[in-house]
C-alpha angles and dihedrals in degrees: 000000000000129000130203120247131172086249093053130274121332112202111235124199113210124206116192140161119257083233089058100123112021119130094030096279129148106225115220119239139247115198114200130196115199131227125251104122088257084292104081119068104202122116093163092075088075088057102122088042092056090048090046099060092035081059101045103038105033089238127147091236112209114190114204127226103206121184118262141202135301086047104044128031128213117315097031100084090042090052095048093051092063101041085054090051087044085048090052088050099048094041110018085101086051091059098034104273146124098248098180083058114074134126124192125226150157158155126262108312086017099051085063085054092053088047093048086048081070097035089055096034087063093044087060103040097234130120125314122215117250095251147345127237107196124186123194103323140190104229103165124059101170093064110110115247097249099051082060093053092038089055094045091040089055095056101066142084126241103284110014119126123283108257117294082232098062119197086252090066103042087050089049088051088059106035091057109026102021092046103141111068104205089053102057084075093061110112093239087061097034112036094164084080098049109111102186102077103135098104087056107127113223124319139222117184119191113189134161119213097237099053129120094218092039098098092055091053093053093050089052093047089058100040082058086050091045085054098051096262117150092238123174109199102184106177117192109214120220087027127112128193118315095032096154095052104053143025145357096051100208089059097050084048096054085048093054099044090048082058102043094051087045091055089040084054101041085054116084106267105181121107092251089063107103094218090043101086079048092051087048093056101041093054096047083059102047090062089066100044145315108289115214120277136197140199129198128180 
């Protein structure tokens, strides 16, 4: 599928149950922003998660493929996150969709993306999603190298690996996407230093206690609480970036599930809802076994 944005078109997998549909009902959506450090293009690499949530929340799932340095610099993968969550909103009914029932979410570098969708949807004045689901983000841009690999470096016992997010990375992300200094303070890169976060939908925050990024998360969790946000900050400890998309199993499983009964939650789920009766039936059967699902681009 691809989506309109103001910086061209932008390539979207959707995942979606092969039950998606029956009855009549229009199925909510789940938009998803993949990790890379603005620097790795490769949403498929969140594609069980994708699966995952499509399976256990009934949700057409639609992964989106940004733009990423060196190509583009900051704003342009900001930007096309909202125009895809705009373009879900002008043409989801026309694929099937509810379109008035999404909720944003990622993973590192794409949980940002899903954070800046709310931020921009308040600057403009147009809808908010329903909720966020934020993993492991990097929320400051303005925080020296050093200080990131201090805090994760701290947190860890004699002999346990060096961070998943190395020095070398964090200074790549900002070297090629962050380029221009001044502009990493500005509340869209770094939402860590918004202070108007009232309007923020619920909020699910996944961190692991090894993680580089994960003090600013933390900080960020606190200053939406601060604002009256219902905000969920669930840290694994033990766990670095990246938690829900490698070993142990049990622990990415955990992850998932957190994310896929906040989604479920952050959907309407009252009988007058036109994709509850769907959601209902789709959850009686997962409990069974996994039902067939399918992507197309």
């Amino acid at each position: 599928m691809l989506a309109s944005t103001r910086h061209g078109e932008v390539r979207c997998d959707v995942y979606r149950s092969d039950r998606v549909g029956d009855g009549g009902t229009r199925p909510p959506v789940y938009l998803n922003f993949h990790g890379g450090a603005f620097i790795v293009r490769e949403p498929q690499q969140d594609a069980h998660a994708c699966r995952f949530i499509a399976a256990t929340t009934g949700a057409v799932v639609v992964n989106v493929d940004y733009d990423t340095a060196p190509k583009v610099q900051y704003p342009v993968a900001e930007e096309q996150a909202m125009d895809v969550f705009n373009w879900i909103g002008q043409h989801g009914d026309e694929l099937g969709w509810n379109s008035d029932e999404v909720v944003v979410g990622g993973f590192s570098a794409g949980a940002k993306l899903a954070i800046n969708v709310c931020q921009q949807a308040r600057d403009t004045g147009t809808r908010m999603p329903l909720g966020v689901v934020a993993c492991y983000p990097a929320l400051n841009m303005t925080l020296p190298v050093a200080a990131r690999s201090e805090s994760a470096l701290k947190a860890r016992a004699p002999g346990q690996p060096k961070p998943a997010v190395a020095p070398w990375l964090i200074r790549l992300m900002y070297d090629t996407y962050f380029v221009n200094v001044k502009r990493r303070a500005e509340a869209l890169a770094s939402p860590e230093l918004d202070t108007d976060l009232a309007s923020f939908p619920a909020t699910l925050i996944v961190t692991g206690a090894l993680d580089s990024v994960s003090a600013e998360a933390e900080r960020f969790a606190a200053s939406l609480a601060a604002h009256g946000v219902d905000v969920r900050h669930r840290q694994f400890p033990n766990s670095d970036h990246g938690m829900t998309h490698n070993m142990p199993a049990d622990v990415a499983r955990e992850a998932l599930e957190l994310i896929a009964e906040h989604v479920s939650q952050a959907f309407a789920t009252t009988p007058s809802s036109p994709s509850f009766a769907h959601r209902k039936a789709i959850q009686s059967c997962s409990t069974v076994a996994p039902f067939p699902l399918r992507s197309s681009c």
